[in-house]
PDB file of N, CA, C and O in Angstrom:
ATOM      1  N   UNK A   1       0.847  -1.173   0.000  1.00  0.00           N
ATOM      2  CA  UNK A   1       0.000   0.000   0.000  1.00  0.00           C
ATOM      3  C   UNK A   1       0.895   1.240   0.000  1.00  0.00           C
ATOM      4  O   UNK A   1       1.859   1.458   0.735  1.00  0.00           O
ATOM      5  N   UNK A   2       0.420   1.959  -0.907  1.00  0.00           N
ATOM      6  CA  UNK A   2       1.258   3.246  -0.985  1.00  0.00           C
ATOM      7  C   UNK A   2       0.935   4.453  -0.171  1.00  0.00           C
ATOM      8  O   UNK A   2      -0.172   4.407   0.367  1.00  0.00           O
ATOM      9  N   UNK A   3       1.744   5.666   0.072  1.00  0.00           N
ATOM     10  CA  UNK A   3       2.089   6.283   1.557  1.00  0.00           C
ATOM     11  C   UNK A   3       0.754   7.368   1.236  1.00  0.00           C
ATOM     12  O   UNK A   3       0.195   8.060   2.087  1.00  0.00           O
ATOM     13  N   UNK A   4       0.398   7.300  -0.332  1.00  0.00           N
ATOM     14  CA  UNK A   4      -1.379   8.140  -0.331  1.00  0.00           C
ATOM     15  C   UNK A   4      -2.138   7.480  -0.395  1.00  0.00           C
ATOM     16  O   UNK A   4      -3.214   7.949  -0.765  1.00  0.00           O
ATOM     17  N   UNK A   5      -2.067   5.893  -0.062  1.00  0.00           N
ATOM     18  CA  UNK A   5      -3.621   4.624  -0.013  1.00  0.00           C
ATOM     19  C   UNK A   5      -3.875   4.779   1.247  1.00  0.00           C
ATOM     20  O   UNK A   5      -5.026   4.974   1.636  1.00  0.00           O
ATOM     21  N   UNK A   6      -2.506   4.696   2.327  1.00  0.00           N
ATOM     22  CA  UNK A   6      -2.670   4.851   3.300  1.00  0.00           C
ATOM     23  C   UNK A   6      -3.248   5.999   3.942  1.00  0.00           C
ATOM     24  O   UNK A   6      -4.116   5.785   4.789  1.00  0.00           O
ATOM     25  N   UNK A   7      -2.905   7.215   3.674  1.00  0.00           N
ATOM     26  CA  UNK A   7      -3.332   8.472   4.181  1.00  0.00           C
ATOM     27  C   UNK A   7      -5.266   8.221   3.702  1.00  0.00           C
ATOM     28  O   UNK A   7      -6.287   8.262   4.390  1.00  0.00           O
ATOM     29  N   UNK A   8      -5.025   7.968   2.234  1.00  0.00           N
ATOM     30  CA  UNK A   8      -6.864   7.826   2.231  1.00  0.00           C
ATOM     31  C   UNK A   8      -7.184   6.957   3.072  1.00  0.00           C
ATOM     32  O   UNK A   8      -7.930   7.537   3.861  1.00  0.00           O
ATOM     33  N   UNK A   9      -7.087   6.085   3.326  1.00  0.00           N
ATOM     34  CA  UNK A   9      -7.856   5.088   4.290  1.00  0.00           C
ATOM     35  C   UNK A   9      -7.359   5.623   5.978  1.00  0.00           C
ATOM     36  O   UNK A   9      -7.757   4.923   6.910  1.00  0.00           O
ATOM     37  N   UNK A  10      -6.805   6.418   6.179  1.00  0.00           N
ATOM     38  CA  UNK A  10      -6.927   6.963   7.573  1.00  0.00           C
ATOM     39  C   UNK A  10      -8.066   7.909   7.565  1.00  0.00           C
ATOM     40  O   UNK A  10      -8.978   7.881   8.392  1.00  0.00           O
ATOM     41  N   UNK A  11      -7.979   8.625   6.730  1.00  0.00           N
ATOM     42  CA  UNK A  11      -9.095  10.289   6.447  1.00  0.00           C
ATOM     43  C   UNK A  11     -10.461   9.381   6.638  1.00  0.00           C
ATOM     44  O   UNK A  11     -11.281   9.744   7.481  1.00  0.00           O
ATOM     45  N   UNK A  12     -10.659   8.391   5.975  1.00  0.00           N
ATOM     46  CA  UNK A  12     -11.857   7.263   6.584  1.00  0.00           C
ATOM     47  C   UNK A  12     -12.494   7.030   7.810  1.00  0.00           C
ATOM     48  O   UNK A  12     -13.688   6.799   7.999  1.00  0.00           O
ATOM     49  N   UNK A  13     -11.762   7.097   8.465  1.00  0.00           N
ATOM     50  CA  UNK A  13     -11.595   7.010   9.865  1.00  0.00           C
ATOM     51  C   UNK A  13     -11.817   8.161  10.672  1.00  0.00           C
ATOM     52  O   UNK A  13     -12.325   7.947  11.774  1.00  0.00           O
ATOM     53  N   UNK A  14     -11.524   9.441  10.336  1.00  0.00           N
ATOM     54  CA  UNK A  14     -11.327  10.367  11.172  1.00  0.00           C
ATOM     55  C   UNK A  14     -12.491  11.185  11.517  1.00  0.00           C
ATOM     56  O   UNK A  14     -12.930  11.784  10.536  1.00  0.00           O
ATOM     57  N   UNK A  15     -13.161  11.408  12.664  1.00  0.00           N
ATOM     58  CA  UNK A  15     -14.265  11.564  12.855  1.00  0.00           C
ATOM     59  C   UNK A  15     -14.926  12.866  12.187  1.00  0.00           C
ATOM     60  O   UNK A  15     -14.233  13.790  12.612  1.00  0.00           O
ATOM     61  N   UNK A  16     -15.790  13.328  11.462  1.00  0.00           N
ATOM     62  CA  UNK A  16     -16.535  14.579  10.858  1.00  0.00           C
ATOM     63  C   UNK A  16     -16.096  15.605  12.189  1.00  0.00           C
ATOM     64  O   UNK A  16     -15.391  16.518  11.760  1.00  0.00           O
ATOM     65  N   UNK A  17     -16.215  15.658  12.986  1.00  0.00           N
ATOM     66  CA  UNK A  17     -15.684  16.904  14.337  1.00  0.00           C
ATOM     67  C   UNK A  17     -14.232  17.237  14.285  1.00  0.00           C
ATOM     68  O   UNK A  17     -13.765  18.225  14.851  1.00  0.00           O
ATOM     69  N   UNK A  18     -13.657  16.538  13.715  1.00  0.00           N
ATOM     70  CA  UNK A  18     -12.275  16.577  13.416  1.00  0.00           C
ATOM     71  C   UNK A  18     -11.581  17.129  11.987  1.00  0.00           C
ATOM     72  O   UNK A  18     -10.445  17.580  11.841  1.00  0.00           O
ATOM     73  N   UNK A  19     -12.441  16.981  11.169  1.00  0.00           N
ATOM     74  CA  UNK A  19     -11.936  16.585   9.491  1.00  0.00           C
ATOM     75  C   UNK A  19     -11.348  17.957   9.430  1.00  0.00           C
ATOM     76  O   UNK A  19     -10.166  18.042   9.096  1.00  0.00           O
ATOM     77  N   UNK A  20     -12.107  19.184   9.747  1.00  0.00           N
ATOM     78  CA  UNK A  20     -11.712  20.664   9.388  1.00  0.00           C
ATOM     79  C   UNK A  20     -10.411  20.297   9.493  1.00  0.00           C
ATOM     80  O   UNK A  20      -9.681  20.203   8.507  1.00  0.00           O
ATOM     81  N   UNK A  21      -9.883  19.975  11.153  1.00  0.00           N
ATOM     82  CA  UNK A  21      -8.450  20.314  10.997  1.00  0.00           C
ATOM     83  C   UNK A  21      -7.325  19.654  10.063  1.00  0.00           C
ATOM     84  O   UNK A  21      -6.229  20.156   9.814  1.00  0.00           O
ATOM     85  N   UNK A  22      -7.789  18.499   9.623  1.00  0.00           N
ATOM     86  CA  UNK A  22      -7.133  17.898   8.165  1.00  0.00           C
ATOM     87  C   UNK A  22      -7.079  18.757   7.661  1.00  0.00           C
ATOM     88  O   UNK A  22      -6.132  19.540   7.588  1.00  0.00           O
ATOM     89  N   UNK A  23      -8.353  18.820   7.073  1.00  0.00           N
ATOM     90  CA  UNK A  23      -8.641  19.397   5.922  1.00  0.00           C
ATOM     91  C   UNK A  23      -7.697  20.759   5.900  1.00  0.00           C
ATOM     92  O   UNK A  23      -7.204  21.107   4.828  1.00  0.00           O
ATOM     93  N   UNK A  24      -7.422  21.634   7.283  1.00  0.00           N
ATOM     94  CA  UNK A  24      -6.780  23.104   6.925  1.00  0.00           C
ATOM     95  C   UNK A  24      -5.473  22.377   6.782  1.00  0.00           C
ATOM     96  O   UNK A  24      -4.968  22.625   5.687  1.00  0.00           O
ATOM     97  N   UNK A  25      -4.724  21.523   7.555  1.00  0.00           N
ATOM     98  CA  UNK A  25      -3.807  21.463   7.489  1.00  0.00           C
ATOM     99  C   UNK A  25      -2.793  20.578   6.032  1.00  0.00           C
ATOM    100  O   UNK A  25      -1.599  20.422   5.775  1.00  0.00           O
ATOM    101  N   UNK A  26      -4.403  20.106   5.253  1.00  0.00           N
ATOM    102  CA  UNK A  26      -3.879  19.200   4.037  1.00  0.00           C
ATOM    103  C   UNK A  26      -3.366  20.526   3.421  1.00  0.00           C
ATOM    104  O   UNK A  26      -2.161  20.739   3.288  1.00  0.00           O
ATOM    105  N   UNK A  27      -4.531  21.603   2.969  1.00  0.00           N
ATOM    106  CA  UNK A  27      -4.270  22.339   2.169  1.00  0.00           C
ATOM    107  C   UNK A  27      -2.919  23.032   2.401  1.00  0.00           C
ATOM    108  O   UNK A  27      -2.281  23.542   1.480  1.00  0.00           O
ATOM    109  N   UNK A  28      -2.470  23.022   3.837  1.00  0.00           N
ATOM    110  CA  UNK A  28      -1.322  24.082   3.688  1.00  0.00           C
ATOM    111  C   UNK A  28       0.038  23.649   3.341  1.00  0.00           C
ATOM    112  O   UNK A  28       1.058  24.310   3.143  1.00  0.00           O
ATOM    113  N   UNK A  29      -0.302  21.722   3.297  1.00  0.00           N
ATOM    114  CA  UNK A  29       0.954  21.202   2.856  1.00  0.00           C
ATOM    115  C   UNK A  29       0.959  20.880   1.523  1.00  0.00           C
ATOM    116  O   UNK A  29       1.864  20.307   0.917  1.00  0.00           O
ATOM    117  N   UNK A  30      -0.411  21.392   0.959  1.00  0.00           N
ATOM    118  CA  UNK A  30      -0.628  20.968  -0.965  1.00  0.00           C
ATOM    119  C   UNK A  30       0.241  22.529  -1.645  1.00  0.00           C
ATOM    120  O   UNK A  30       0.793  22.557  -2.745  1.00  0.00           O
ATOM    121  N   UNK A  31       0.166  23.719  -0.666  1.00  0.00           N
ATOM    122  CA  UNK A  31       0.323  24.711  -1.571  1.00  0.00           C
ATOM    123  C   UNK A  31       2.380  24.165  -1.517  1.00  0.00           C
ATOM    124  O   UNK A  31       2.916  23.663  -0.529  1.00  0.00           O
ATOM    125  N   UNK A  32       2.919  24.403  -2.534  1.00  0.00           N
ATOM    126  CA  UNK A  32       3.878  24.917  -2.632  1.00  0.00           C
ATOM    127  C   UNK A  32       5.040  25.785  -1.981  1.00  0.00           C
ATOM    128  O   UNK A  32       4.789  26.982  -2.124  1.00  0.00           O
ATOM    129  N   UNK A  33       6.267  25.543  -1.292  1.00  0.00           N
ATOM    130  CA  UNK A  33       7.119  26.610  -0.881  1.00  0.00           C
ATOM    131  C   UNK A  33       7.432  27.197  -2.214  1.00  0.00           C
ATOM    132  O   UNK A  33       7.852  26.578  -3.191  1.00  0.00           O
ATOM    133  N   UNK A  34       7.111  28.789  -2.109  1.00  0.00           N
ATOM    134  CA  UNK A  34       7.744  29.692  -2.940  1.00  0.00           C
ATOM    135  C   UNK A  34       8.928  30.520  -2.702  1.00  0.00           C
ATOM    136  O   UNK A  34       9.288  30.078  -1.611  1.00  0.00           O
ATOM    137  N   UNK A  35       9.477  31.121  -2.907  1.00  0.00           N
ATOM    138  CA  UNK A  35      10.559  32.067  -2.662  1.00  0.00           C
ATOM    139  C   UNK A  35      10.137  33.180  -3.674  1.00  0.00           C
ATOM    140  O   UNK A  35       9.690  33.227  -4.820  1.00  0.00           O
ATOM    141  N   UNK A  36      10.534  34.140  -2.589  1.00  0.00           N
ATOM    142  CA  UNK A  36      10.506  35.446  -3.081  1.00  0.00           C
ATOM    143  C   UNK A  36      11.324  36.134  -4.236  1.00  0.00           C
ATOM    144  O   UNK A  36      12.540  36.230  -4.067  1.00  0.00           O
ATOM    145  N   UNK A  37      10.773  36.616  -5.379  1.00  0.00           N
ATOM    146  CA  UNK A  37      11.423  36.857  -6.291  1.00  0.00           C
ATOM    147  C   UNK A  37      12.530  38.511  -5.859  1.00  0.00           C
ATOM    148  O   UNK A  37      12.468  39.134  -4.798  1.00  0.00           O
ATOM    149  N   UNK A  38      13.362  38.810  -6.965  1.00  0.00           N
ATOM    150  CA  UNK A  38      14.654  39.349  -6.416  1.00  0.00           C
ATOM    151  C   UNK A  38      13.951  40.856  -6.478  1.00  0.00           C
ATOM    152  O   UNK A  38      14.876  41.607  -6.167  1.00  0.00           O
ATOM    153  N   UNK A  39      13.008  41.505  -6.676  1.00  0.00           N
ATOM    154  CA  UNK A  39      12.739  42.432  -6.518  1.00  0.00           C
ATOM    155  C   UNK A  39      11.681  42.875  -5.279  1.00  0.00           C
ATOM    156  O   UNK A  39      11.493  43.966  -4.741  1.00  0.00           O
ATOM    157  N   UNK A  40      11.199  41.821  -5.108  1.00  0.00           N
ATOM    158  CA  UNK A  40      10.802  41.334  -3.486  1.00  0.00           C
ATOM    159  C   UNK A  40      11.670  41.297  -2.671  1.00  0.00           C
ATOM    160  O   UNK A  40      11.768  41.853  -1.578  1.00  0.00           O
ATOM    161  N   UNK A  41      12.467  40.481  -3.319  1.00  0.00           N
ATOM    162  CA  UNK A  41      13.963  40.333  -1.961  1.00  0.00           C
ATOM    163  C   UNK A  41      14.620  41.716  -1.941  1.00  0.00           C
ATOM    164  O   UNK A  41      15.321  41.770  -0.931  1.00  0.00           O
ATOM    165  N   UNK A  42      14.679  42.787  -2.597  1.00  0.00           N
ATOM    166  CA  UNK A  42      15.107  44.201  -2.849  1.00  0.00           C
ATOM    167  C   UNK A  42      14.418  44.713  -1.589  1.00  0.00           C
ATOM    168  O   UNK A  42      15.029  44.992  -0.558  1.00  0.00           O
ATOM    169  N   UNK A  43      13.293  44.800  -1.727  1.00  0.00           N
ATOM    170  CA  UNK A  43      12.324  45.874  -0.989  1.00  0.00           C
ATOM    171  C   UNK A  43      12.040  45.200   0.165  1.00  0.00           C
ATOM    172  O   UNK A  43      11.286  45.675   1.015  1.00  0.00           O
ATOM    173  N   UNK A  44      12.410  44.463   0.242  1.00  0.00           N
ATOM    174  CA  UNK A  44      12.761  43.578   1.937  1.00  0.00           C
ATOM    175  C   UNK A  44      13.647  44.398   2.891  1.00  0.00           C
ATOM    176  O   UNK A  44      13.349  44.924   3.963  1.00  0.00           O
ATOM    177  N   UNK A  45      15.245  44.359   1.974  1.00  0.00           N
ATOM    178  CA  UNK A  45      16.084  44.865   1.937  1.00  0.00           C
ATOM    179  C   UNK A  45      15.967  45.975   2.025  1.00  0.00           C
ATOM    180  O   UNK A  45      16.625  46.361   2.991  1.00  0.00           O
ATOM    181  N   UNK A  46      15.536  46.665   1.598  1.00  0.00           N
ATOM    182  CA  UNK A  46      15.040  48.402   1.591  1.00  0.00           C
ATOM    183  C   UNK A  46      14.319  49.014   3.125  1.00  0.00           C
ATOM    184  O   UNK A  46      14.525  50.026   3.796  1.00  0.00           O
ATOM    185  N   UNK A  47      13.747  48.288   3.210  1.00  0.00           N
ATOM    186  CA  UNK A  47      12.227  48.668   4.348  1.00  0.00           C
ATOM    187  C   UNK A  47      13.455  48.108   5.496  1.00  0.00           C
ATOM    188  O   UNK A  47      13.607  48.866   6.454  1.00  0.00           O
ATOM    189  N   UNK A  48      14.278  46.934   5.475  1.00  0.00           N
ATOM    190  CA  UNK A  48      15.272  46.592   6.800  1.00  0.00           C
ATOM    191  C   UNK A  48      16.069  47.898   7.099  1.00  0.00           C
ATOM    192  O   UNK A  48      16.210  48.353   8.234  1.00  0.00           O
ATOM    193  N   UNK A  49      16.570  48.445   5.976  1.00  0.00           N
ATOM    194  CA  UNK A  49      17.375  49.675   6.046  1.00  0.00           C
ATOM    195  C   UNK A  49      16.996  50.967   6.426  1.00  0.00           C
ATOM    196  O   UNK A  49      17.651  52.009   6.462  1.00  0.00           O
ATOM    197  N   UNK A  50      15.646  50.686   6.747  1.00  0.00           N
ATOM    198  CA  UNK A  50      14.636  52.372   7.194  1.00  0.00           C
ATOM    199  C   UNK A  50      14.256  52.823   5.724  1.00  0.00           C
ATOM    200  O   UNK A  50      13.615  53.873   5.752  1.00  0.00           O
ATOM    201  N   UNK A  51      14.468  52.328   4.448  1.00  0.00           N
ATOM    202  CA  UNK A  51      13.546  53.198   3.701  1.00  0.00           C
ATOM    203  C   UNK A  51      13.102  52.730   3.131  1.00  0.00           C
ATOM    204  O   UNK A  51      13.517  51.587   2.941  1.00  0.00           O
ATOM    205  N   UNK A  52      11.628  53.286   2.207  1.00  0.00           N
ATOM    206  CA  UNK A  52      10.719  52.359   1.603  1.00  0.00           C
ATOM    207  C   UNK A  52       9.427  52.973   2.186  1.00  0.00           C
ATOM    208  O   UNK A  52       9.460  53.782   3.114  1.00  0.00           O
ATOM    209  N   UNK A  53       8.508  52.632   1.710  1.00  0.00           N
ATOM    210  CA  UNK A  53       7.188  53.030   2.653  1.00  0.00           C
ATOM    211  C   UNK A  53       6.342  51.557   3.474  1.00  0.00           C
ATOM    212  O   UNK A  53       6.014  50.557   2.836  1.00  0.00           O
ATOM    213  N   UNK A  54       6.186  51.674   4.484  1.00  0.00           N
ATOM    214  CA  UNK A  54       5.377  51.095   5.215  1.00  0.00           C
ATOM    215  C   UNK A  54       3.976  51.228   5.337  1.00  0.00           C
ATOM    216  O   UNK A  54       3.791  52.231   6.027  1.00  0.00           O
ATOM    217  N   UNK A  55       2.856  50.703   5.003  1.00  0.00           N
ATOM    218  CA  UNK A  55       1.679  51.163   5.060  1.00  0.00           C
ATOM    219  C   UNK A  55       0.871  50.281   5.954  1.00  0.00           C
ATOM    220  O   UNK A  55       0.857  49.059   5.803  1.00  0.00           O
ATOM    221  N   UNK A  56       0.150  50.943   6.953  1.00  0.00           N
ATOM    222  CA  UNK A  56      -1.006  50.285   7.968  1.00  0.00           C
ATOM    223  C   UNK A  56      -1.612  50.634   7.655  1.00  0.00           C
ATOM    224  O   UNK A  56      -1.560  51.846   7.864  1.00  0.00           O
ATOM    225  N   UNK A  57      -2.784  50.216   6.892  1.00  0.00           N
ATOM    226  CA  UNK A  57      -4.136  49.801   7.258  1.00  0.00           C
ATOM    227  C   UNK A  57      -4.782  49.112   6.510  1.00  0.00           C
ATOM    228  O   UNK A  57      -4.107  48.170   6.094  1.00  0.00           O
ATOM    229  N   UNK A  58      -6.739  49.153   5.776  1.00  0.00           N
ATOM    230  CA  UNK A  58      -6.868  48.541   5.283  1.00  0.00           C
ATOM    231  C   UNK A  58      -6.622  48.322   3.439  1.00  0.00           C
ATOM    232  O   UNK A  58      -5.984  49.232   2.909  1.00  0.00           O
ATOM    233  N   UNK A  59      -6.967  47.503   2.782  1.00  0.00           N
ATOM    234  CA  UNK A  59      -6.965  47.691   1.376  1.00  0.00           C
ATOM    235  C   UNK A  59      -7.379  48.472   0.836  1.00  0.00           C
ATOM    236  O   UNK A  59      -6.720  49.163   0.059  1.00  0.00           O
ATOM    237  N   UNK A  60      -8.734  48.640   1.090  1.00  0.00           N
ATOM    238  CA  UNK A  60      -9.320  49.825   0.591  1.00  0.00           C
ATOM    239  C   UNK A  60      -8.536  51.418   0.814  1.00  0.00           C
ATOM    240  O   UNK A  60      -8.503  52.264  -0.080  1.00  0.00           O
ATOM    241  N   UNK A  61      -8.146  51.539   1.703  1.00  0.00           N
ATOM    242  CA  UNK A  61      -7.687  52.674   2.448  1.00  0.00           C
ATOM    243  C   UNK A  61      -6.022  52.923   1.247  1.00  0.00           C
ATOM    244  O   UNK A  61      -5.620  54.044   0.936  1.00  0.00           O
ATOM    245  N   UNK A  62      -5.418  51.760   0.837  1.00  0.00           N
ATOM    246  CA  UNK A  62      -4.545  51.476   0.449  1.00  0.00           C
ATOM    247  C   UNK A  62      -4.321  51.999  -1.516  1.00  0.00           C
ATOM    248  O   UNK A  62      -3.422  52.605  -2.099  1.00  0.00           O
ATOM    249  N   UNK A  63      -5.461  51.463  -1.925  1.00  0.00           N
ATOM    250  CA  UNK A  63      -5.867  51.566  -3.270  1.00  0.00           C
ATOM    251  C   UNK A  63      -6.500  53.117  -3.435  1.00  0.00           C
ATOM    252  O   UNK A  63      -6.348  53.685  -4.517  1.00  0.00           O
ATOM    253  N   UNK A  64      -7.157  53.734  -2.425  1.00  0.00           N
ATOM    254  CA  UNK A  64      -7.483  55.028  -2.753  1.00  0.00           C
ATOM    255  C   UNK A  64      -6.646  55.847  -2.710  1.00  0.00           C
ATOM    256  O   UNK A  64      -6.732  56.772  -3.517  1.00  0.00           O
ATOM    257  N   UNK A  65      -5.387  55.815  -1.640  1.00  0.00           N
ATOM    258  CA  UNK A  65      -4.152  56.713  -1.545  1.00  0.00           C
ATOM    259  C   UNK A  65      -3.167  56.275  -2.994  1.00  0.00           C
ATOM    260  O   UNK A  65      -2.486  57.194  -3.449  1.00  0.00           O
ATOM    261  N   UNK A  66      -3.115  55.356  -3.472  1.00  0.00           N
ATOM    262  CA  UNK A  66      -2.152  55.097  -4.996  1.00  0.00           C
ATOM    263  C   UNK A  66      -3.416  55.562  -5.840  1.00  0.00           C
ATOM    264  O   UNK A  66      -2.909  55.867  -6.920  1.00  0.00           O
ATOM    265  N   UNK A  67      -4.888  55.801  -5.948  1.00  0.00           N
ATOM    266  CA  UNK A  67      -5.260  56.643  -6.315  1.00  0.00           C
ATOM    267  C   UNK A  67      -5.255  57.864  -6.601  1.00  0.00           C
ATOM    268  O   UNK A  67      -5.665  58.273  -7.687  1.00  0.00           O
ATOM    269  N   UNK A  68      -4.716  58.755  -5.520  1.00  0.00           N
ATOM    270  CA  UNK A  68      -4.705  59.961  -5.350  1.00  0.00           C
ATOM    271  C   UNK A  68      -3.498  60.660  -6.205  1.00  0.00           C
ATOM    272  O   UNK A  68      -3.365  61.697  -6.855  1.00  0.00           O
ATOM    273  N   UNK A  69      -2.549  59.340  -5.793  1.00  0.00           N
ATOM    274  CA  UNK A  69      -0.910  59.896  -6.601  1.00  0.00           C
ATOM    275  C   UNK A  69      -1.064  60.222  -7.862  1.00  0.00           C
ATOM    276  O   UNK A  69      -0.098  60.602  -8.524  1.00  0.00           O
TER     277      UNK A  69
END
């Protein structure tokens, strides 16, 4: 039996009061490790050094001020 026959036939088993937490924790091991591309890794770099802009708050709040510019 292979190491995903097995995992299906446990998920079988696992009681409905329980499944959510599979279930969040399947998905977070289905997505992919990414790495940050080098202009990401720049402005990492930038904002560590004190410059760059930092912005708190919400999205909306966010998209109307690059509006304004």
């Amino acid at each position: 039996m292979s190491n995903r026959d097995f995992a299906k036939s446990l998920i079988d088993q696992i009681p409905d009061s329980r499944l959510y937490y599979v279930i969040s924790y399947l998905q977070g091991a289905a997505i992919p490790d990414e790495t940050p591309n080098s202009e990401t890794l720049e402005a990492f770099v930038e904002l560590e050094s004190g410059g760059g802009h930092r912005f708190i708050g919400s999205t909306e709040q966010l998209f109307a001020g690059l509006m304004e510019d």
